[in-house]
Biopython code that builds the backbone (N, CA, C, O; Angstrom):
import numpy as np
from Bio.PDB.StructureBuilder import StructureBuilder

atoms = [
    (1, "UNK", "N", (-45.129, 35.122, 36.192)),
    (1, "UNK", "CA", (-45.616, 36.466, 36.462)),
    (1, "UNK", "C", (-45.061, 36.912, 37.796)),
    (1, "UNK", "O", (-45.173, 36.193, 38.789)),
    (2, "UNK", "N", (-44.433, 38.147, 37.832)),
    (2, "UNK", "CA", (-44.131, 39.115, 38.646)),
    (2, "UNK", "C", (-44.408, 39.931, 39.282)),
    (2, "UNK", "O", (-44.201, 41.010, 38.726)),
    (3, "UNK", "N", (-45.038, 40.057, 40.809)),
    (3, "UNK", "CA", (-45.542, 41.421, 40.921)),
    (3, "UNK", "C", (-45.060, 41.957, 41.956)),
    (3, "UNK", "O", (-45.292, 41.252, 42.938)),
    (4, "UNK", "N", (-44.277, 43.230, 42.291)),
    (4, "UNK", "CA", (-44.165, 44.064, 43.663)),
    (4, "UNK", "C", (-45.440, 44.680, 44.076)),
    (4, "UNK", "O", (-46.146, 45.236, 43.234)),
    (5, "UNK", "N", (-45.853, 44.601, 45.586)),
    (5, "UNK", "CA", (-47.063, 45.611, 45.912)),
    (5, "UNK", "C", (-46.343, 46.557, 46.913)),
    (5, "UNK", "O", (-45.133, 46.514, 47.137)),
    (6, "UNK", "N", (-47.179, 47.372, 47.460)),
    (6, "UNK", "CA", (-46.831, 48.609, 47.992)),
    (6, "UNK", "C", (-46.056, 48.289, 49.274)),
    (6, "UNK", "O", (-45.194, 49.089, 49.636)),
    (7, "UNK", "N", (-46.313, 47.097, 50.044)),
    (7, "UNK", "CA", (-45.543, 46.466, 50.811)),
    (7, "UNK", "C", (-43.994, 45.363, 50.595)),
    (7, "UNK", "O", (-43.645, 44.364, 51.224)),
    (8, "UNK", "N", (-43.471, 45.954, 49.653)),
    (8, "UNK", "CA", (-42.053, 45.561, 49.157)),
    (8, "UNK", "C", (-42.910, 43.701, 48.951)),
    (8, "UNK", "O", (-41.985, 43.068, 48.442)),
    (9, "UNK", "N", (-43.505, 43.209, 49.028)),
    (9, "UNK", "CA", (-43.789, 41.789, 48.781)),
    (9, "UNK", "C", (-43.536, 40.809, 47.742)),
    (9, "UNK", "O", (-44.513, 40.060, 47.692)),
    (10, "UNK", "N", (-42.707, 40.504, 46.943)),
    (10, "UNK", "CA", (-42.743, 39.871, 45.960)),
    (10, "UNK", "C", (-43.609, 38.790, 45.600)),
    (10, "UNK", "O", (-43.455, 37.804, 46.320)),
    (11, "UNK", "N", (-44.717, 38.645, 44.451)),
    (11, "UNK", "CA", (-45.491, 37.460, 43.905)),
    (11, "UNK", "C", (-45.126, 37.282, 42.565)),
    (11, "UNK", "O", (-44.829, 38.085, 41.679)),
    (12, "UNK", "N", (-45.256, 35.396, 42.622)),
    (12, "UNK", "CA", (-44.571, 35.045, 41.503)),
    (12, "UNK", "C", (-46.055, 34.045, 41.651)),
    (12, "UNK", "O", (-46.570, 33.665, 42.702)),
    (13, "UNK", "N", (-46.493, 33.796, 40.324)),
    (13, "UNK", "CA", (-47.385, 32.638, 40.024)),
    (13, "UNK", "C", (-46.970, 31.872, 39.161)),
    (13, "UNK", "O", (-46.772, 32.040, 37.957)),
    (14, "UNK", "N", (-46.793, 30.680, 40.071)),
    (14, "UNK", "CA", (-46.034, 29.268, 38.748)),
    (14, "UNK", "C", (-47.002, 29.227, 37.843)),
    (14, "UNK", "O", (-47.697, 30.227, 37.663)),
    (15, "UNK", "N", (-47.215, 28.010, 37.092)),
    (15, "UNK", "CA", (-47.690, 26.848, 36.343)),
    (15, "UNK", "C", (-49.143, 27.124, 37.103)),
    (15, "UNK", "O", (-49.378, 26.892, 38.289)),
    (16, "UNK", "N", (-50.241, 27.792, 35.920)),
    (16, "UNK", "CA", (-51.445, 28.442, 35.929)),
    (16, "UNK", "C", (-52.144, 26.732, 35.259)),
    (16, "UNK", "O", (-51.782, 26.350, 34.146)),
    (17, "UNK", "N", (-53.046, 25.953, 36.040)),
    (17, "UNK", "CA", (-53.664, 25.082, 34.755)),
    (17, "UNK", "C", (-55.165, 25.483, 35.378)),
    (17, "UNK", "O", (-55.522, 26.281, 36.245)),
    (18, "UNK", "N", (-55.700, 24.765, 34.718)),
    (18, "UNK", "CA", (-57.744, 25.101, 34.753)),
    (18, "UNK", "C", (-57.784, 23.378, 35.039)),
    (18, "UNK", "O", (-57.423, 22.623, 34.136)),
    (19, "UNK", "N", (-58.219, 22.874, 36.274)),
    (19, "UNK", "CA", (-59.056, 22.015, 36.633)),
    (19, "UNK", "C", (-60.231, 21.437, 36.239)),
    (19, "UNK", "O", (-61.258, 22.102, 36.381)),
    (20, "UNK", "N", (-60.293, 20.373, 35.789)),
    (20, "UNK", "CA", (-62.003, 20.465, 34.444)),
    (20, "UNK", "C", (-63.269, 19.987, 35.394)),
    (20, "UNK", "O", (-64.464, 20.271, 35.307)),
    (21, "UNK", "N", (-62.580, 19.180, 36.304)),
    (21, "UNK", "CA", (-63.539, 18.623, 37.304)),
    (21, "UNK", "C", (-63.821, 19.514, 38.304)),
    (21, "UNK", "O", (-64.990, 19.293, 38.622)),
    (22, "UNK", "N", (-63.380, 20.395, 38.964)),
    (22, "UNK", "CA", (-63.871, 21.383, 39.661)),
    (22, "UNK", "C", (-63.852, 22.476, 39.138)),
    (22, "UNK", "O", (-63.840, 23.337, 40.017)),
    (23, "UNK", "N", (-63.842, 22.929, 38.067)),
    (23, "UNK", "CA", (-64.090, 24.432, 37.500)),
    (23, "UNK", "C", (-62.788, 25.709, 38.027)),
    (23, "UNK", "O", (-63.017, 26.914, 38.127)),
    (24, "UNK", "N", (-61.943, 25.281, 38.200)),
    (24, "UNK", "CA", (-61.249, 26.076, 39.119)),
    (24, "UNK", "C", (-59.552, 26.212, 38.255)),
    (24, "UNK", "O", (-58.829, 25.433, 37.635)),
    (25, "UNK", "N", (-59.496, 27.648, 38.656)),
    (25, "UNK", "CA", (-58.091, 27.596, 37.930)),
    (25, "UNK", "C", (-57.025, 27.374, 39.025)),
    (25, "UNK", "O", (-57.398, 27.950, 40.048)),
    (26, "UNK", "N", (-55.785, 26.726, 39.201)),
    (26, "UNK", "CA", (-54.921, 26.489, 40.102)),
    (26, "UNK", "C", (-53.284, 26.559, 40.159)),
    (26, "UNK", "O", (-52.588, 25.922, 39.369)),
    (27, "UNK", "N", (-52.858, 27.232, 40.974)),
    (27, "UNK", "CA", (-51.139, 27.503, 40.802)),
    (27, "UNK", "C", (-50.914, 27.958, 42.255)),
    (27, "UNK", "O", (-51.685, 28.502, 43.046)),
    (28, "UNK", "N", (-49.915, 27.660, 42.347)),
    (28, "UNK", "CA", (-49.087, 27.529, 43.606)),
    (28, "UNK", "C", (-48.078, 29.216, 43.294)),
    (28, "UNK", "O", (-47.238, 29.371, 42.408)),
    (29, "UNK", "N", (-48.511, 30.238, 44.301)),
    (29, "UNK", "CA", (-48.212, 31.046, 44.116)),
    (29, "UNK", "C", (-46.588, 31.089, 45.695)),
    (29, "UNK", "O", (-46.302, 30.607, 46.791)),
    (30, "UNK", "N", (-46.149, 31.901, 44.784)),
    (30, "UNK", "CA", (-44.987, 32.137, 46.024)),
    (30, "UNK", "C", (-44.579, 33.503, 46.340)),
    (30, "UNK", "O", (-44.411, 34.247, 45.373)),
    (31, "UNK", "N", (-44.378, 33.998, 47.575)),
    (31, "UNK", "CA", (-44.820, 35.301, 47.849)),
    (31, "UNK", "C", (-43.219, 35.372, 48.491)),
    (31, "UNK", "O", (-42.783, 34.364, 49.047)),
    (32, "UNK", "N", (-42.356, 36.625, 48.386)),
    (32, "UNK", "CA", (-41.142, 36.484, 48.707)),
    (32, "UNK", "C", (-41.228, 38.037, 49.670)),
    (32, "UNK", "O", (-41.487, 39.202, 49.366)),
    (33, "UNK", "N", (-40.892, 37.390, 50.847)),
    (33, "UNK", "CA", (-40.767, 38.633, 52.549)),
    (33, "UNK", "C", (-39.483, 38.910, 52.360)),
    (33, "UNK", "O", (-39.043, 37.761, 52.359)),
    (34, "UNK", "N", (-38.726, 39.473, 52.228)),
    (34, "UNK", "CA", (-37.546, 39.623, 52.152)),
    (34, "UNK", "C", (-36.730, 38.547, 52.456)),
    (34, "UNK", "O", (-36.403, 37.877, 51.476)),
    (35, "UNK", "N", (-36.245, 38.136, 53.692)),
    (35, "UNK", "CA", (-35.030, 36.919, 53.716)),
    (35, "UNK", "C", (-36.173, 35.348, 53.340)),
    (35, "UNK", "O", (-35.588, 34.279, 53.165)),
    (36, "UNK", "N", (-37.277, 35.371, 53.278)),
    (36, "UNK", "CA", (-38.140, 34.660, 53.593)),
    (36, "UNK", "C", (-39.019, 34.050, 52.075)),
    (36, "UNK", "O", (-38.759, 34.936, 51.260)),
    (37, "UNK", "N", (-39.453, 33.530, 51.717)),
    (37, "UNK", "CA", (-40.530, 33.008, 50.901)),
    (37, "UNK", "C", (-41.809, 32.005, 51.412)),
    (37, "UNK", "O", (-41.616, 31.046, 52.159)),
    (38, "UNK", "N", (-42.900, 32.317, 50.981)),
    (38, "UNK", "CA", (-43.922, 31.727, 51.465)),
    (38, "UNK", "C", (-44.364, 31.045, 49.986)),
    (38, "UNK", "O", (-44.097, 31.531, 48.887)),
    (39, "UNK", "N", (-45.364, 29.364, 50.325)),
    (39, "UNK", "CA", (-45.817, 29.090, 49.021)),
    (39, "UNK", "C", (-47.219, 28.766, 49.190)),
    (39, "UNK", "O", (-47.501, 28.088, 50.178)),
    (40, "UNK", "N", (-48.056, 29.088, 48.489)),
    (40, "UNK", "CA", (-49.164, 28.852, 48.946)),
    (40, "UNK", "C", (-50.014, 28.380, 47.711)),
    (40, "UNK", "O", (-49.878, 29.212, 46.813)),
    (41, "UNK", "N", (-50.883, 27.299, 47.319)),
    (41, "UNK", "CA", (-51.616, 26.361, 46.696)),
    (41, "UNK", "C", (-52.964, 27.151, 46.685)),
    (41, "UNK", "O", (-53.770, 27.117, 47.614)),
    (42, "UNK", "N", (-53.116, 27.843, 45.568)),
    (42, "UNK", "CA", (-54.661, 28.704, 45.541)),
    (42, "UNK", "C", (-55.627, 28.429, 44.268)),
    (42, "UNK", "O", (-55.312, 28.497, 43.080)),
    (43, "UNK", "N", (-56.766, 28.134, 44.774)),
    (43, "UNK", "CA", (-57.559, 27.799, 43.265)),
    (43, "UNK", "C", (-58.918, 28.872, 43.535)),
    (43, "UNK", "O", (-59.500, 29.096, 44.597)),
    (44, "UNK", "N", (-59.142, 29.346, 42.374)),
    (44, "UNK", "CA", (-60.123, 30.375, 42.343)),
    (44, "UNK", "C", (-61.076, 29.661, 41.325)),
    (44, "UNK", "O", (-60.475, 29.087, 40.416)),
    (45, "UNK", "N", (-62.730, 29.566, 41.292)),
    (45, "UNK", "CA", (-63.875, 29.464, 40.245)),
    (45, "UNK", "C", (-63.660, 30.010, 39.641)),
    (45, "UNK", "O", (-63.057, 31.051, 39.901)),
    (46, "UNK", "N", (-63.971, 29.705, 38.585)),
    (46, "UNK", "CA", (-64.198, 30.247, 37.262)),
    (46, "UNK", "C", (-64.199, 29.377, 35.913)),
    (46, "UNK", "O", (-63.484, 28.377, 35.857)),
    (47, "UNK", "N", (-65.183, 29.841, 34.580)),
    (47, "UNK", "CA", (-64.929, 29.162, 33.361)),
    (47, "UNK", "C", (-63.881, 28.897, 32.897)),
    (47, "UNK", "O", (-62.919, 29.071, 33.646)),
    (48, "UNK", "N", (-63.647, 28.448, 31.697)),
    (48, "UNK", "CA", (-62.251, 27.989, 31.038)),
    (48, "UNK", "C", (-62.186, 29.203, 30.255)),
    (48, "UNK", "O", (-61.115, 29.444, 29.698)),
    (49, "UNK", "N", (-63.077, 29.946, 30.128)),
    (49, "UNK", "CA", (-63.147, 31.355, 29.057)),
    (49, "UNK", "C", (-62.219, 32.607, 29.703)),
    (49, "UNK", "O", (-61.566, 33.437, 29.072)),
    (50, "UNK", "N", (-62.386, 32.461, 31.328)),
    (50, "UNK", "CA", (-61.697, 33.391, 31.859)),
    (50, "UNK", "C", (-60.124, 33.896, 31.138)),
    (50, "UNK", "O", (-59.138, 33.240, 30.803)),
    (51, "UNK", "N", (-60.434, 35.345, 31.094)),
    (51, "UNK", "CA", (-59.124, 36.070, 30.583)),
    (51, "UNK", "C", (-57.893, 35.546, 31.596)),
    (51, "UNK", "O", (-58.112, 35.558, 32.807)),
    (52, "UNK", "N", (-56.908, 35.197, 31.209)),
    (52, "UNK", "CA", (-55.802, 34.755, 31.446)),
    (52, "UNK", "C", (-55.406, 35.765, 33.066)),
    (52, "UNK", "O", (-55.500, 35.316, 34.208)),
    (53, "UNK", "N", (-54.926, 37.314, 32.641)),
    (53, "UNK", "CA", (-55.114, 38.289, 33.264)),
    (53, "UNK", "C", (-55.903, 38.258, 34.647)),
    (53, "UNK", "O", (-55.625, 38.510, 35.819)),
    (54, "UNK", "N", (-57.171, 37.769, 33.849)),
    (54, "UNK", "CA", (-57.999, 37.565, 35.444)),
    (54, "UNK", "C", (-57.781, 37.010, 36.296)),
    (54, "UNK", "O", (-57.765, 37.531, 37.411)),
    (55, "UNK", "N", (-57.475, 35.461, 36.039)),
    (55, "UNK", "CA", (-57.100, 34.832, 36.752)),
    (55, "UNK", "C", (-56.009, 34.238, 37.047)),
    (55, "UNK", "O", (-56.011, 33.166, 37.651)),
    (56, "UNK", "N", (-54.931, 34.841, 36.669)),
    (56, "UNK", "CA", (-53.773, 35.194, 38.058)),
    (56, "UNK", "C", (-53.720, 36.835, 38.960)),
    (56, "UNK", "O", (-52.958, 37.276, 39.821)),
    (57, "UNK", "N", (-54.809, 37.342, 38.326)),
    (57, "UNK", "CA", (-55.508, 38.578, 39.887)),
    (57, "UNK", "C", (-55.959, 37.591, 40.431)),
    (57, "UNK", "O", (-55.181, 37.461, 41.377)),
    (58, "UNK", "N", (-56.478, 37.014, 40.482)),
    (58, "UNK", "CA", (-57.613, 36.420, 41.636)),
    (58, "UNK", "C", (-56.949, 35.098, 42.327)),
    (58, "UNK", "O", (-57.413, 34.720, 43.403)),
    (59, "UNK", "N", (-55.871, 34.393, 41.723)),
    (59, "UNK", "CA", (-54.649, 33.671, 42.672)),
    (59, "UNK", "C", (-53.800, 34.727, 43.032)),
    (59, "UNK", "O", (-53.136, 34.064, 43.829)),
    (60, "UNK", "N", (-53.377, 35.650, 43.075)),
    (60, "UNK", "CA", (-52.515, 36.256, 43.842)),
    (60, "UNK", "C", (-53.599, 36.968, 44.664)),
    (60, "UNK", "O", (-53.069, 37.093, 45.768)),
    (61, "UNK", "N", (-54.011, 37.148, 44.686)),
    (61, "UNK", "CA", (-55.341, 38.098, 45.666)),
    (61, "UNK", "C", (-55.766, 37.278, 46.675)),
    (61, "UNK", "O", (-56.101, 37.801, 47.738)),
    (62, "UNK", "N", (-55.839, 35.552, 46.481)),
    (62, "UNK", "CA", (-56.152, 35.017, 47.168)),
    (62, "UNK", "C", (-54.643, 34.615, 47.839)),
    (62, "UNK", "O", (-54.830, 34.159, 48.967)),
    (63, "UNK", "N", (-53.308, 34.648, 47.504)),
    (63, "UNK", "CA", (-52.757, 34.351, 48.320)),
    (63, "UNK", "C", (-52.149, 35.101, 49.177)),
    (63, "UNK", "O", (-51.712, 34.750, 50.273)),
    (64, "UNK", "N", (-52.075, 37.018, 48.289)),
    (64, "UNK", "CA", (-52.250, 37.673, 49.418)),
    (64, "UNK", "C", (-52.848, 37.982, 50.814)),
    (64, "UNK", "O", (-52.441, 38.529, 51.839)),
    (65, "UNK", "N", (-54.278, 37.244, 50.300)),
    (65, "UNK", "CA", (-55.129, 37.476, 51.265)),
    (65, "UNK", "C", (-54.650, 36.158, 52.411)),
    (65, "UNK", "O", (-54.747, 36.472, 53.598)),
    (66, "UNK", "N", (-54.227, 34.948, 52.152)),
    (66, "UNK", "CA", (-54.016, 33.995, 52.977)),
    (66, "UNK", "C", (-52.219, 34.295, 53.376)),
    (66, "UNK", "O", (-51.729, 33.500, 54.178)),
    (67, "UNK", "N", (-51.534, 35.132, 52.959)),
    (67, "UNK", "CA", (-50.453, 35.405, 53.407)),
    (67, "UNK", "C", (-50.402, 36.674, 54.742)),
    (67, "UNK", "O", (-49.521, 36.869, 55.580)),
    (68, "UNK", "N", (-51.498, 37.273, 54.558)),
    (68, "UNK", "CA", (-51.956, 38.552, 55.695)),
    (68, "UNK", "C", (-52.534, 37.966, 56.825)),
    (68, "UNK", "O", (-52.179, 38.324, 57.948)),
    (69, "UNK", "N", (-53.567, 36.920, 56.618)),
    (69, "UNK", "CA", (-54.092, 36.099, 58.253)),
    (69, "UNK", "C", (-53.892, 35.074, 58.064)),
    (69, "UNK", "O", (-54.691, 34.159, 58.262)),
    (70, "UNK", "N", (-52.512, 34.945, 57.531)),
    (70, "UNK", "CA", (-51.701, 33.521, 58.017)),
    (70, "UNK", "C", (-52.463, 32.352, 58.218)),
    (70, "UNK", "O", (-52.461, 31.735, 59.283)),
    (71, "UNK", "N", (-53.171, 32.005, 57.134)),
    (71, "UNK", "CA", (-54.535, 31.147, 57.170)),
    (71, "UNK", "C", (-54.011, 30.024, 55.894)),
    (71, "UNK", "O", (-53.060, 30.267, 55.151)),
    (72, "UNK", "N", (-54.577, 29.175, 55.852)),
    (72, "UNK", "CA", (-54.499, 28.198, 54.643)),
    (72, "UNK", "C", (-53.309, 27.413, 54.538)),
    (72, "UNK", "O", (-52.335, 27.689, 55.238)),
    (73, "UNK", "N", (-53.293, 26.360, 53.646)),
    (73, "UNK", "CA", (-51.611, 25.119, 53.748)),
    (73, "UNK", "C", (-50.438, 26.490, 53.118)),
    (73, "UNK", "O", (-50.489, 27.045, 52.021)),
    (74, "UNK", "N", (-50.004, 26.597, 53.615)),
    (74, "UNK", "CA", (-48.428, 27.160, 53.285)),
    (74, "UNK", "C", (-47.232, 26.547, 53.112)),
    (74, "UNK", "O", (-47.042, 25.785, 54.061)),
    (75, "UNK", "N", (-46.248, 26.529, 52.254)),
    (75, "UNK", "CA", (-44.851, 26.170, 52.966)),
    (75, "UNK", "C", (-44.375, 27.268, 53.217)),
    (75, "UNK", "O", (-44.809, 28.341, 52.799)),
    (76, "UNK", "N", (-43.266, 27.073, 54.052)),
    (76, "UNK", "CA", (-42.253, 28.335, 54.830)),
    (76, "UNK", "C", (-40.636, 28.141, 54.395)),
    (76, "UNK", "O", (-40.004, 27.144, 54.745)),
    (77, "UNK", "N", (-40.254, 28.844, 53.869)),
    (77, "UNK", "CA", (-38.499, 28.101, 53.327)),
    (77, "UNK", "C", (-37.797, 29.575, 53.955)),
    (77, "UNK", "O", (-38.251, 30.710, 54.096)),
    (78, "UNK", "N", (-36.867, 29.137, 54.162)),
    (78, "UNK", "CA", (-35.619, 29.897, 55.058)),
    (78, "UNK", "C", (-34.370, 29.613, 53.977)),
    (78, "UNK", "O", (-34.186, 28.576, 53.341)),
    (79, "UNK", "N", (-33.432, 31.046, 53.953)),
    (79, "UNK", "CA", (-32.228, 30.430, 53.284)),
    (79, "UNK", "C", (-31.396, 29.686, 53.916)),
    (79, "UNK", "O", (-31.482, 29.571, 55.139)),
    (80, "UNK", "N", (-30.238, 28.911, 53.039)),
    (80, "UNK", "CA", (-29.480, 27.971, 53.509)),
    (80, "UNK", "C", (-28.331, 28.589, 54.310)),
    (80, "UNK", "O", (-27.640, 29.454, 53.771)),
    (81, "UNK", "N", (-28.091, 28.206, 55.538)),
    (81, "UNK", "CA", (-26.827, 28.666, 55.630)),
    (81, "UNK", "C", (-26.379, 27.939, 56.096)),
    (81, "UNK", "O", (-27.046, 27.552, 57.056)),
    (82, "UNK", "N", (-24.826, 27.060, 55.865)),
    (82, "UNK", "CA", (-24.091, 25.866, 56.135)),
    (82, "UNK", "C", (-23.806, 26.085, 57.811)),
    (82, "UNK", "O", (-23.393, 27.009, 58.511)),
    (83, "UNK", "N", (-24.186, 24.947, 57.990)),
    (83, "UNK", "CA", (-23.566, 24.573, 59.978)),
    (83, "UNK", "C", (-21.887, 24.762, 59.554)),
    (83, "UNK", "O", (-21.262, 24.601, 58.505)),
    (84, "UNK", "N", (-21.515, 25.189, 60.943)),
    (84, "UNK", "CA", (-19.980, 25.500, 60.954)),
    (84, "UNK", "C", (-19.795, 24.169, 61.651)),
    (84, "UNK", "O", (-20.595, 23.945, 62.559)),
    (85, "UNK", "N", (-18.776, 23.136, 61.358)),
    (85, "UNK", "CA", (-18.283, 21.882, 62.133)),
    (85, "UNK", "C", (-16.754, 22.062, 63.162)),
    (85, "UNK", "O", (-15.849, 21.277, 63.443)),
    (86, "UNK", "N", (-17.039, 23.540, 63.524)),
    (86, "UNK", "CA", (-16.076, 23.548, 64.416)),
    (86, "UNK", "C", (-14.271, 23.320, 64.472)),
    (86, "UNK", "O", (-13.399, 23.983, 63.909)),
    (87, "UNK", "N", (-14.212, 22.744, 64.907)),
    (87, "UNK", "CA", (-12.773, 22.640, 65.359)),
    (87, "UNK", "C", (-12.652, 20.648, 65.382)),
    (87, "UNK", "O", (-11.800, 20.014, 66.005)),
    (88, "UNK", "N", (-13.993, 19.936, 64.340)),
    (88, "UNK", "CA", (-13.994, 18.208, 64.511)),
    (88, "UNK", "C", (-12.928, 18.246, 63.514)),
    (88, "UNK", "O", (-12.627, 19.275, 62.908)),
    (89, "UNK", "N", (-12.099, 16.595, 63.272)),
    (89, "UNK", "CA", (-11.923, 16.715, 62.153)),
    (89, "UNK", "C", (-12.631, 15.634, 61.077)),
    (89, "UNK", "O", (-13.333, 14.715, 61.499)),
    (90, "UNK", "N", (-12.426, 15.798, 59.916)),
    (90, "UNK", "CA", (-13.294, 15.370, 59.704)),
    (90, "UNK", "C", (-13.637, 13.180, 59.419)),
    (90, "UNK", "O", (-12.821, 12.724, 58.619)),
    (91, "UNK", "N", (-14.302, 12.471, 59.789)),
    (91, "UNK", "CA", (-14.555, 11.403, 59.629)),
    (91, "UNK", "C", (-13.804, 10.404, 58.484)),
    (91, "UNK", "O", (-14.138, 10.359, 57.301)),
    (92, "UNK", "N", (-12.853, 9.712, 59.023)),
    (92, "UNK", "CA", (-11.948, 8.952, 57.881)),
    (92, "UNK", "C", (-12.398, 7.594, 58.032)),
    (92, "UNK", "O", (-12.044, 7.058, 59.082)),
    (93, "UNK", "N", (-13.183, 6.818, 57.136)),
    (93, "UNK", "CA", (-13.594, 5.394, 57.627)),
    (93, "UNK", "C", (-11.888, 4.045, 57.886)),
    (93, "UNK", "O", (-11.634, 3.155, 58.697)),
    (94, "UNK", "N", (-11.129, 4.669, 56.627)),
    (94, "UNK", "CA", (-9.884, 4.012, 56.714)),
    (94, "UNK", "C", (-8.945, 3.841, 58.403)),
    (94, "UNK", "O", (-8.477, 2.848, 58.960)),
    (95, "UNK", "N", (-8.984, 5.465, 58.839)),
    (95, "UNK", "CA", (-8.684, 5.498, 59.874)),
    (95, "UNK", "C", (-9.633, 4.580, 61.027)),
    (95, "UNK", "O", (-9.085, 3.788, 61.793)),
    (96, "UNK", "N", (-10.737, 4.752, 61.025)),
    (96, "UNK", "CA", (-11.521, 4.451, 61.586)),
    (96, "UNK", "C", (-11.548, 2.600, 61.769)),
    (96, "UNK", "O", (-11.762, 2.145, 62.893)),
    (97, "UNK", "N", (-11.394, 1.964, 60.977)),
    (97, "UNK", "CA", (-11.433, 0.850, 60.760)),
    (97, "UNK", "C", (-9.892, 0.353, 61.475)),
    (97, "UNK", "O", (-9.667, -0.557, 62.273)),
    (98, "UNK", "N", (-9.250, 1.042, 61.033)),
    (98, "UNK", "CA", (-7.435, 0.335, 61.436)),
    (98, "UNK", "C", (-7.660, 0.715, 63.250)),
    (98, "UNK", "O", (-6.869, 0.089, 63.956)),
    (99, "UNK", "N", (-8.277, 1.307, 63.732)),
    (99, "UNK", "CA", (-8.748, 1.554, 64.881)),
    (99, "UNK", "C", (-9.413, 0.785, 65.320)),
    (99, "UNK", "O", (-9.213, 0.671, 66.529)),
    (100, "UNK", "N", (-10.558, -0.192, 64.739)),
    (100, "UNK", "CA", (-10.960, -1.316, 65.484)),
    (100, "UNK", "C", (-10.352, -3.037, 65.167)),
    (100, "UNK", "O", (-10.573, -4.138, 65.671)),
    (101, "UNK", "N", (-9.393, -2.450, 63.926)),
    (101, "UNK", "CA", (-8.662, -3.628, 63.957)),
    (101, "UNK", "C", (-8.869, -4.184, 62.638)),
    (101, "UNK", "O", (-8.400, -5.312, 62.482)),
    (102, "UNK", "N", (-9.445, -3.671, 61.676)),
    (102, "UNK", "CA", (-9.992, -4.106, 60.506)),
    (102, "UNK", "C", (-9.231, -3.798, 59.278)),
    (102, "UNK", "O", (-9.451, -4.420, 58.239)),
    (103, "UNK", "N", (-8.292, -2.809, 59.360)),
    (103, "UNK", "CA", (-7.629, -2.251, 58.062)),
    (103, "UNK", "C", (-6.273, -2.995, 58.500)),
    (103, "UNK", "O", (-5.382, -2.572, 57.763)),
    (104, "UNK", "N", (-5.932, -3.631, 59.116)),
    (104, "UNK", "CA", (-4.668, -4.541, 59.193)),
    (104, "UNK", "C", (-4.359, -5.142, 58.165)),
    (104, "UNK", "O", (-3.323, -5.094, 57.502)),
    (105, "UNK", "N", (-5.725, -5.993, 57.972)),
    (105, "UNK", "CA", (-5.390, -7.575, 57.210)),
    (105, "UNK", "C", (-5.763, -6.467, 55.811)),
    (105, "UNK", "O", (-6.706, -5.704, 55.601)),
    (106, "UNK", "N", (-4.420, -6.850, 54.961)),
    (106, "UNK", "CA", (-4.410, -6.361, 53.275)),
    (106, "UNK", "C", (-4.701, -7.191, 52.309)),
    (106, "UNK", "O", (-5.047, -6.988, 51.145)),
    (107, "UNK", "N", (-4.464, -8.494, 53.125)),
    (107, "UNK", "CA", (-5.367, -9.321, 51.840)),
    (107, "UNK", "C", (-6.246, -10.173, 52.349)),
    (107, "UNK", "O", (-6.199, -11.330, 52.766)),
    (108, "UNK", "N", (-7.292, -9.119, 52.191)),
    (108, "UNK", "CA", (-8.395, -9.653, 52.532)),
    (108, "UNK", "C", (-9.017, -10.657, 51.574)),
    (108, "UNK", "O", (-8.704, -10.469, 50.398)),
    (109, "UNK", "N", (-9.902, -11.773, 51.836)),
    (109, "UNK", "CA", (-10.670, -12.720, 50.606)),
    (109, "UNK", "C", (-11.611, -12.569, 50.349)),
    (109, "UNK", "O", (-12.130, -13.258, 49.471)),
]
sb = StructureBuilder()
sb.init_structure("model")
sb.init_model(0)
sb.init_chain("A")
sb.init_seg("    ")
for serial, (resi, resn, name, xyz) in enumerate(atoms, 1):
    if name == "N":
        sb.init_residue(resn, " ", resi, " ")
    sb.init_atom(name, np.array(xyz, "f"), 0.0, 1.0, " ", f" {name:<3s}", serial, name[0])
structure = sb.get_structure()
């Protein structure tokens, strides 16, 4: 499930299951800030009867609400962007070895 709110925010609710031992429905919702994504682990009460509908309002409501006062376990993910390695070159163990004296001997036993 997909939702934009009026604040450009993207919510996505994974894998919805119902908890039997605590009554609670649970999914790890992920909320997307523009360059940014937040994930947040939300379980709301309720029967096993609850309309489907309902309760992913009431996990995204709750993770809206813990995404606004920055409250509750979150993860925080950043996109990837590769380190530049400069001007090194890059690591040759072959070289490396004939350098301490080790790639000499060719027949080795």
């Amino acid at each position: 499930m997909s939702k934009t709110s009026n604040n450009q925010l993207g919510v996505r609710i994974g894998d919805v299951a119902f908890n039997g031992d605590t009554q609670c429905f649970e999914a790890l919702v992920t909320i997307d800030a523009g360059t940014r994504r937040y994930k947040y682990a939300c379980a709301i009460l309720g029967p096993m009867t609850m309309p489907f509908e309902q309760a992913a309002q009431g996990l995204q409501t709750q993770a809206l609400r813990s995404h606004a006062n920055e409250s509750g376990l979150r993860a925080h993910f950043r996109p990837h962007r590769p380190v530049s390695r400069g001007r090194r070159q890059r690591f040759d163990p072959r070289r490396w070895l004939a350098q301490i004296g080790i790639g000499a001997q060719k027949n080795a036993a």
